[in-house]
C-alpha positions in Angstrom: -113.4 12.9 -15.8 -112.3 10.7 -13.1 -111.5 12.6 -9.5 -107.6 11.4 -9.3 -105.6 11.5 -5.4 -102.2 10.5 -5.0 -101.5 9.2 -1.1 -98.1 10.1 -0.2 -97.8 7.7 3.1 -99.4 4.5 3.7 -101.1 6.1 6.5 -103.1 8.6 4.3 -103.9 6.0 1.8 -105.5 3.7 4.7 -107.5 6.3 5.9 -108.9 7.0 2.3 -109.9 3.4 1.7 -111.1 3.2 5.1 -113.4 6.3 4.8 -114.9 5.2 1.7 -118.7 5.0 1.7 -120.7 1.1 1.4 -122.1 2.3 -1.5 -119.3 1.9 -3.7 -117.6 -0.5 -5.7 -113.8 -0.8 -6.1 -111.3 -2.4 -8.9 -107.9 -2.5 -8.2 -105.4 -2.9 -11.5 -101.7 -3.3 -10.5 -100.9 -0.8 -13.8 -102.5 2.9 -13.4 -102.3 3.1 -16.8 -104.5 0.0 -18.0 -107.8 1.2 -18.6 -111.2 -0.4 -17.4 -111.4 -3.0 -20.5 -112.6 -6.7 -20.1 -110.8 -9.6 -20.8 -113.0 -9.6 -24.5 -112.5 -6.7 -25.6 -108.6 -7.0 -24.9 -109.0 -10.6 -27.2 -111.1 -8.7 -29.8 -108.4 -5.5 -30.1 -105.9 -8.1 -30.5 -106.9 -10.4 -32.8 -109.6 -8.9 -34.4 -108.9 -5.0 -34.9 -111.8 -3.1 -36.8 -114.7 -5.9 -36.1 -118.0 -4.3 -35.6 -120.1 -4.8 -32.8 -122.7 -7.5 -34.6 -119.3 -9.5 -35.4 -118.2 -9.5 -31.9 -121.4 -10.1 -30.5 -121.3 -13.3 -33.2 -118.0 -13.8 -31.5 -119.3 -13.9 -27.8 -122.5 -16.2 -28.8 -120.2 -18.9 -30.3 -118.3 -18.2 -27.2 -120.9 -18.5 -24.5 -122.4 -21.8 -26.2 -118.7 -23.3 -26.4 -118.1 -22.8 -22.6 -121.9 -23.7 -22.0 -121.8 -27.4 -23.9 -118.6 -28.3 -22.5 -118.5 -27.1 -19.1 -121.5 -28.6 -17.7 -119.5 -32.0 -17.0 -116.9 -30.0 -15.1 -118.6 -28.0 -13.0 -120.3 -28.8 -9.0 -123.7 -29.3 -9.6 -124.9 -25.2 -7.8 -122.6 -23.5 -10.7 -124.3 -25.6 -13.6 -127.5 -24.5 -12.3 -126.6 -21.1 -13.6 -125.7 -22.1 -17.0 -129.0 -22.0 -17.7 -128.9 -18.2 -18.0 -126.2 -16.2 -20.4 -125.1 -13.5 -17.8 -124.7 -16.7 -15.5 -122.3 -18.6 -18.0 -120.5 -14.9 -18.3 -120.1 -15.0 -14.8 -118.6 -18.6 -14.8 -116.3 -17.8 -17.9 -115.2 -14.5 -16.3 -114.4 -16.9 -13.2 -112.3 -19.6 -14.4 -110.3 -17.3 -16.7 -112.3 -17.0 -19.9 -113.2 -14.3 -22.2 -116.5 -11.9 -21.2 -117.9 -8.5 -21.3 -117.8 -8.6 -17.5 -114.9 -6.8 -15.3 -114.4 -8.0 -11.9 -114.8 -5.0 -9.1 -115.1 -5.5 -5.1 -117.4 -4.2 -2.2 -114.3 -4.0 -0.7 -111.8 -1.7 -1.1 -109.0 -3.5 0.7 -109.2 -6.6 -2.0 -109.1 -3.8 -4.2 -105.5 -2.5 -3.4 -104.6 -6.5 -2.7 -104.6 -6.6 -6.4 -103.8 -2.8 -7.5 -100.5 -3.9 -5.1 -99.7 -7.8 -5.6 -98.2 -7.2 -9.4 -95.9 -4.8 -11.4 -93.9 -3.3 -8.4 -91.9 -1.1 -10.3 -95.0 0.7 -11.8 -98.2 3.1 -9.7 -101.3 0.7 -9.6 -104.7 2.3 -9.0 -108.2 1.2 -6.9 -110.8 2.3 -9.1 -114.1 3.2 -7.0 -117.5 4.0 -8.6 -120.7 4.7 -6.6 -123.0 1.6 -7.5 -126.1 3.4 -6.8 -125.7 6.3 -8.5 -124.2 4.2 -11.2 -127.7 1.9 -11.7 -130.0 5.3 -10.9 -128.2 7.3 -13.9 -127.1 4.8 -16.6 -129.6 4.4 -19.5 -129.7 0.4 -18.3 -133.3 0.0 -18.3 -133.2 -2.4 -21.8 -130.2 -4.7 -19.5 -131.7 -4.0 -15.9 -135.4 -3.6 -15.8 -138.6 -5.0 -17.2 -139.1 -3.5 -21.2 -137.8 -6.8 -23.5 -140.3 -9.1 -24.1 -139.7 -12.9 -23.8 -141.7 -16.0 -24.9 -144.7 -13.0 -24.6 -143.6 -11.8 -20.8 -141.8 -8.7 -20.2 -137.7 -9.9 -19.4 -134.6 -8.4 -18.6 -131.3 -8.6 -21.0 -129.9 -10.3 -17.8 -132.9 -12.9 -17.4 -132.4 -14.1 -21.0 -131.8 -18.0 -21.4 -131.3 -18.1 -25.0 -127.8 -17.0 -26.1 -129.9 -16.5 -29.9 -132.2 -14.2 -27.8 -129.4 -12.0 -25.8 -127.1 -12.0 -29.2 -130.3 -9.7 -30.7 -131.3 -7.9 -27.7 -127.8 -6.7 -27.4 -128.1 -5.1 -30.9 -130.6 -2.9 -29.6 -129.1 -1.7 -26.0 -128.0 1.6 -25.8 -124.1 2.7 -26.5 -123.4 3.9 -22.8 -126.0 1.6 -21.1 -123.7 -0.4 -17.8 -125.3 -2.2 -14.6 -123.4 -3.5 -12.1 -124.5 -7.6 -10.7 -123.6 -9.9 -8.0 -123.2 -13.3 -9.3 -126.4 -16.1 -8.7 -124.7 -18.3 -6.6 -122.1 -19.1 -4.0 -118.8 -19.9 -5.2 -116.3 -20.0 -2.7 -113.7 -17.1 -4.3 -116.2 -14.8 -5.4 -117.7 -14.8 -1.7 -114.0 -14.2 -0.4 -113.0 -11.6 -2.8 -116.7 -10.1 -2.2 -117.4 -10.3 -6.0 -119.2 -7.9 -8.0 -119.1 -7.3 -11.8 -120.0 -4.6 -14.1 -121.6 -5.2 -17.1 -121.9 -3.0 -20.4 -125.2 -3.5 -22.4 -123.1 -3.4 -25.4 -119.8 -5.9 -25.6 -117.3 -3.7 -27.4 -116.8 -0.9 -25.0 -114.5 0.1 -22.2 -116.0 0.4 -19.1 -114.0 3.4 -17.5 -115.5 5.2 -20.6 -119.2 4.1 -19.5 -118.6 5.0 -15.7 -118.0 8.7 -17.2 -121.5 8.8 -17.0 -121.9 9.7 -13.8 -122.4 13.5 -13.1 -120.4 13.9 -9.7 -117.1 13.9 -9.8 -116.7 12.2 -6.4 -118.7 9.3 -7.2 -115.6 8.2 -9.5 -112.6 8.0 -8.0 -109.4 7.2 -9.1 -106.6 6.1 -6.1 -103.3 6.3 -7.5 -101.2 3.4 -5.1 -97.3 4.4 -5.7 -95.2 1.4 -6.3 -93.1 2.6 -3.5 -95.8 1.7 -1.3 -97.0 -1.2 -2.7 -94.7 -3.9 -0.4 -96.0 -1.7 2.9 -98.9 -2.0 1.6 -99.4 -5.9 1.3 -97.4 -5.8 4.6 -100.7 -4.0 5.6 -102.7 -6.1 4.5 -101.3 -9.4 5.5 -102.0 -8.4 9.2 -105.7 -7.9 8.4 -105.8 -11.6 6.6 -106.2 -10.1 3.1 -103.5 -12.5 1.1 -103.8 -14.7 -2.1 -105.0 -17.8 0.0 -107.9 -16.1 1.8 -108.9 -14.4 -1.6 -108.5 -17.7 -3.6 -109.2 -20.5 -1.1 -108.7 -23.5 -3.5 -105.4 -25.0 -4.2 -104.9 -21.7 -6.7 -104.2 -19.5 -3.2 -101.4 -22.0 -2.3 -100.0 -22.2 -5.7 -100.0 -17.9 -5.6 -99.3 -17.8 -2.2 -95.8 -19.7 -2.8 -95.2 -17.5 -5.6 -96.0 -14.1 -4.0 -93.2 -15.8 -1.0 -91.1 -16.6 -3.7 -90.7 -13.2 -5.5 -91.0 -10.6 -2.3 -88.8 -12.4 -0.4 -90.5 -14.0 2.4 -88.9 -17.4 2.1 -85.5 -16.0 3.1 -87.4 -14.9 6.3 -88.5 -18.1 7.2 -87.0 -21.2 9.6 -89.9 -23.5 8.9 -88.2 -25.9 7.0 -84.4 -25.4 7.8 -84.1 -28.1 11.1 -85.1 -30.3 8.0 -82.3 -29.1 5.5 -79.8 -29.4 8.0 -80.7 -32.8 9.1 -81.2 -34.0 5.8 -77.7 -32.2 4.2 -76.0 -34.3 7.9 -76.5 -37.5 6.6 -75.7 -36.5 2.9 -72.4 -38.1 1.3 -69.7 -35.8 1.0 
């Protein structure tokens, strides 16, 4: 069971996030009713209810070697260096909007509540926090996280496999509840500015917010209910600390979201930057 708290003011949900301790991870989901489910698992209950876990593990191998044969031209030379490793192509489909057993969390909680605040106004949206070190001590991970497969005749990690062949049948054996959380291998400009990290379940059909029930305290999962009536305060909040869609996505996507986020809250109608331009340009227009 997840501890739950419902701030009332913007105040007392500032102070919680602020108090929060390094040692956890946050997710914010702009719907506090959507549960903790990668983006695969969403595709699988869609379009293929009732498959078992060996047919959506077949699913996610033909997956994983699609994205890895085709993305290789496409991608700056430090990412393709990863594709060399499954969890690393996971981490690269996750990134550019594909379909993987990861979910995206945050060291920090105030990315978190950008995106538990930036979407779905009229609805509560939750941050999600999970101690990360209690997380990796309790979970039975050691198949995904430590030194017990064998590889080529050397002990190997789930996440150190190469061959998506290898991972497709070392995933068969991991335990149900087994969950690790990783940082990805390499610097890619978003993930360092949305202070990436992802959880990852040892077995691909599986929710994650189930998973995380694992842990035995109740405050080392925490549930932080953001009401939609304070969601526009809140990204007010935010702004003024520099935490906006083009900080968190500096590549042309931030502008692109940034003009839409102005668009739909209303900040254009608060702007002069570009009216001395109207007015000069609707002078000289024909009437």
């Amino acid at each position: 069971m997840w501890s739950q708290v419902e701030p009332k003011s913007i105040d007392e949900l500032c102070s919680i996030l602020h108090n929060h301790s390094s040692s956890f991870i946050y997710r914010g989901q702009a719907h506090e009713g959507w549960p903790l489910k990668p983006t695969i698992l969403r595709d699988f209950d869609e379009h293929y209810p009732g498959a078992d876990e060996a047919t959506k593990l077949m699913l996610e191998f033909k997956s994983v070697e699609l994205f890895r044969t085709k993305a290789m031209l496409h991608l700056p030379i430090l990412e393709a260096s990863i594709l060399n490793y499954v969890v690393g192509v996971l981490v690269l489909m996750q990134h550019y909007g594909g379909s993987a057993r990861l979910l995206d969390w945050s060291a920090s909680p105030w990315v978190a509540a950008y995106f538990a605040s930036i979407d779905q106004l009229g609805n509560d949206g939750a941050v999600y926090a999970i101690n990360m070190e209690d997380l990796q001590r309790v979970s039975p991970a050691s198949k995904l996280c430590s030194n017990t497969h064998m590889h080529n005749g050397k002990p190997g990690r789930l996440l150190d496999v190469m061959l998506s062949e290898l991972w497709y049948r070392m995933s068969l054996d991991m335990p149900d509840n087994s969950i690790s959380a990783i940082k990805g291998r390499v610097d890619i400009p978003r993930m360092n500015a949305q202070q990436s990290v992802f959880t990852i379940a040892g077995r691909v059909g599986v929710q994650h917010d189930e998973l995380c029930a694992i842990l035995p305290k109740s405050d080392d999962k925490l549930k932080i209910i953001i009401s939609s009536k304070l969601k526009k305060v809140l990204l007010a909040r935010l702004e003024k600390m520099n935490i906006n869609s083009m900080t968190l996505f500096p590549d042309i996507t931030g502008i692109a979201k940034r003009t839409k986020d102005d668009l739909r809250y209303g900040r254009l109608m608060n702007t002069n930057d570009f009216s001395d331009s109207i007015d000069e340009f609707l002078a000289h227009w024909p009437t």
